[in-house]
N, C-alpha and C positions, 0 to 999 in steps of 0.2 A: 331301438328294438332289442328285444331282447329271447335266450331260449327256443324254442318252435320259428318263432317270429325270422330271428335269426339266421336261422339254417334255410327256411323258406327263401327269404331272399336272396343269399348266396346262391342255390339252387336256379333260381330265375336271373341271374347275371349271367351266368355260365350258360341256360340257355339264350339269351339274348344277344350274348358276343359272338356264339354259334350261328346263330340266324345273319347276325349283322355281317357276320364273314362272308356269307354266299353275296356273288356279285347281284344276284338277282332279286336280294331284298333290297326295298329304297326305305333306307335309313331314315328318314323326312318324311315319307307317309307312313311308316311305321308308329316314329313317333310324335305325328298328327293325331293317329288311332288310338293310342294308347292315354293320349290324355283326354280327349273324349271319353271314354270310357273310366276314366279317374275321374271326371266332372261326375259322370253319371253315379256313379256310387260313394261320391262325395254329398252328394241329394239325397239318397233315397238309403238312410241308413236301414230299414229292415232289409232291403234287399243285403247289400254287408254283410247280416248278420245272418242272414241264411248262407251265403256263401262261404262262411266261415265256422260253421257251425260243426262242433266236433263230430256232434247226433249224427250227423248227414255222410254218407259215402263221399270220398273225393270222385268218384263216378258219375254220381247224382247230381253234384255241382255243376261237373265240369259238362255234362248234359244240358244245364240250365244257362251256362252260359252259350251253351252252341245256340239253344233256341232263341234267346235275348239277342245277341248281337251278331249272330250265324250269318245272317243277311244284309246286315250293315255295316261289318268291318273286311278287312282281308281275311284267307284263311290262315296266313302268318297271325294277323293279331288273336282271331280267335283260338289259333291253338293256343300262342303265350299264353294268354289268360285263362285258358283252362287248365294251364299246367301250374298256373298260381293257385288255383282254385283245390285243384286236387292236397298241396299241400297245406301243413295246419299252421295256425296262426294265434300268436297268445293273445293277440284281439283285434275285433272288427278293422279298427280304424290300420292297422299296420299294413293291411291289404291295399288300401289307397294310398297311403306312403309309399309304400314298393312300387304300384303300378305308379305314381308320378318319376319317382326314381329313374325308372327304367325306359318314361316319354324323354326326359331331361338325357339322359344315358344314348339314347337312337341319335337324337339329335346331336350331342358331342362327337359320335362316332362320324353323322356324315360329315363332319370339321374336321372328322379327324383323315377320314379317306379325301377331303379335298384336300389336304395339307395346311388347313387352317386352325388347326388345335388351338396353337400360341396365340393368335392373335385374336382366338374368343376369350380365352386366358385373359389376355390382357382388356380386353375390352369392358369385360365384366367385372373386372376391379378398378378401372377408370370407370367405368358408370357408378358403380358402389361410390368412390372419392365424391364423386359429383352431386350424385343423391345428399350426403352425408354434408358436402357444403351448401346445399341450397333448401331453405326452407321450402319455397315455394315450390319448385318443383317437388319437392316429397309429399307435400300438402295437395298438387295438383293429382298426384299419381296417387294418392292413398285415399281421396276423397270419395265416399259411400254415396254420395248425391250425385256424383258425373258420373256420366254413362259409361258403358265400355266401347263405345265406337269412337268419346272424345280422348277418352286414355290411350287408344291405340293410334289415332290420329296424329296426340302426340309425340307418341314413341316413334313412330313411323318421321313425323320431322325431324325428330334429334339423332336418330338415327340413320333414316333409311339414305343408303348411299353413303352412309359413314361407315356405318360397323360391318361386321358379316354376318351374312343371313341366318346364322347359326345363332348367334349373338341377339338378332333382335327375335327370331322366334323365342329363345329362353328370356328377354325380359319383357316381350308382353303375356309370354304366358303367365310367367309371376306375377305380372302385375293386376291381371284381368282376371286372376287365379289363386289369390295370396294362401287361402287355406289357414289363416290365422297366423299367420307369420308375418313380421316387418317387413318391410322392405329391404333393410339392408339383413338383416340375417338371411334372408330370401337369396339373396345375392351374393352372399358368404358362404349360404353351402353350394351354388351353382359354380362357384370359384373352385371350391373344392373337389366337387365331382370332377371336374373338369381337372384338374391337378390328378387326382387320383385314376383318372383314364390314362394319364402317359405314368402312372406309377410314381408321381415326383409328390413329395414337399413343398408345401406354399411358403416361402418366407415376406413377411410383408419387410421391407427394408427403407427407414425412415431418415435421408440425408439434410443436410442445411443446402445444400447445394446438389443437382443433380453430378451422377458417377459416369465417367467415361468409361466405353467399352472393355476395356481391359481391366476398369477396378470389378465391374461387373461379374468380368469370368474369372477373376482370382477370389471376389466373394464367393461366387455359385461353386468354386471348386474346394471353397474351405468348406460352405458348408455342408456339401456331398460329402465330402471326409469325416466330419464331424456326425452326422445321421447315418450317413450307410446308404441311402439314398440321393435320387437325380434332386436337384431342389430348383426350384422354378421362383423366380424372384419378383416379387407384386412393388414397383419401387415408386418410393413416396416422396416428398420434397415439403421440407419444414422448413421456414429459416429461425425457430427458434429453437433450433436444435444446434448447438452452437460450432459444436467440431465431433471430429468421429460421425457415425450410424449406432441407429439403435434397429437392431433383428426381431421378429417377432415368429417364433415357428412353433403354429400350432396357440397351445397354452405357456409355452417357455418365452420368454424375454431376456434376448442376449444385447445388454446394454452397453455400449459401448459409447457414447455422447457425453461429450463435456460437462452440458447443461444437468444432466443428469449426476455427474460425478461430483460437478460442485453444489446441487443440492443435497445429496449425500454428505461430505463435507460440511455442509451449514449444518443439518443435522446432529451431526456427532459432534461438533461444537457445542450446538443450543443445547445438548443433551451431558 
């Protein structure tokens, strides 16, 4: 996003943390509401485009949505939504990006008031890994001819009783809701929201062997030093990664592996 688009959603974070603070908002029906409502205008793009439409009062809007979903959401969700509606947007489609945002956002927060942040964290870059090694299962979960009650079926057995609740509402909603995204990018910005609600950095960190606890928090403390930030370590296990780790934060590659240093090497040779 970009511009209008921008400042719109910043705007609707800051209300939404607000909301999620009061004990008597439930974070989980919130953001059950909120994606309903993203399905909905995921459908029916005139509707979008009238609610985003610069022509229009953000009064008028925010009117149209009370009549629309006045009766069928809470009145937390339909105020949200008309507080999106009220502000401007540099187009349609950014409207339902934010409102998915901010379902994904309710959800990470009741993880986070349970004390389970970390371990949706982690859950949701072990499903990514696992996506990413099994054809079939990606093939199962991304196929246009299964239904959506066999996709959840099966999320529900690879899942349920495995992961946290948190966890498995954010990947059947992606899956049963992809919105033209992969699966795994799907899953790589759910990692990141999630990274970004405790404030930290995602380092994916790629060993020949898994790291014991202490190499752990002397990495996570280098690389807090090193960004200026908390950094949350997504850890990976290669064995053709020969010695050392190779870091991954963000778009930067902090390479530190063998295999890597002596392919380097061959090159400036062959070269």
């Amino acid at each position: 996003m970009n511009g209008a688009s921008r400042e719109a959603l910043a705007a609707a974070r800051e209300r939404l943390d607000a909301l999620t603070d009061s004990t008597s908002v439930d974070a989980v029906a919130l953001a059950d509401e909120l994606a309903a409502v993203t399905a909905l205008l995921d459908r029916e793009a005139g509707l979008r485009r009238v609610l985003t439409d610069p022509a229009q009062s953000g009064e008028a809007k925010a009117a149209l949505v009370q009549r629309l979903i006045g009766g069928q959401v809470s009145g937390t969700t339909a105020d949200l939504v008309s507080g999106l509606v009220r502000s401007r947007w540099s187009q349609p489609r950014d409207l339902v990006d934010a409102l998915e945002e901010l379902a994904d956002t309710a959800d990470l927060t009741a993880a986070e008031k349970a004390r389970t942040l970390d371990d949706v964290e982690d859950e949701l870059f072990r499903f990514g890994r696992i996506v990413s090694s099994s054809t079939e299962l990606r093939a199962a979960l991304t196929d246009r001819a299964a239904s959506t009650s066999a996709k959840v079926e099966l999320l529900h057995r690879l899942l349920g009783g495995r992961a946290k609740p948190a966890t498995e509402r954010l990947v059947v909603r992606l899956v049963t809701a992809p919105r033209g995204r992969s699966l795994e990018s799907g899953l790589e910005s759910l990692s990141k929201l999630a990274a970004d609600r405790r404030d930290r950095l995602v380092a994916t960190v790629t060993s020949a062997v898994p790291l014991s606890d202490p190499q752990k928090r002397r990495l996570g403390d280098a690389l807090a030093k090193l960004y200026g930030r908390r950094m949350h370590l997504n850890l990976d296990v290669d064995p053709d990664v020969i010695g050392g780790i190779r870091v991954q934060v963000g778009d930067e590659v902090i390479n530190g592996s063998l295999a890597d240093r002596l392919d380097d090497a061959a090159r400036r040779m062959a070269s």
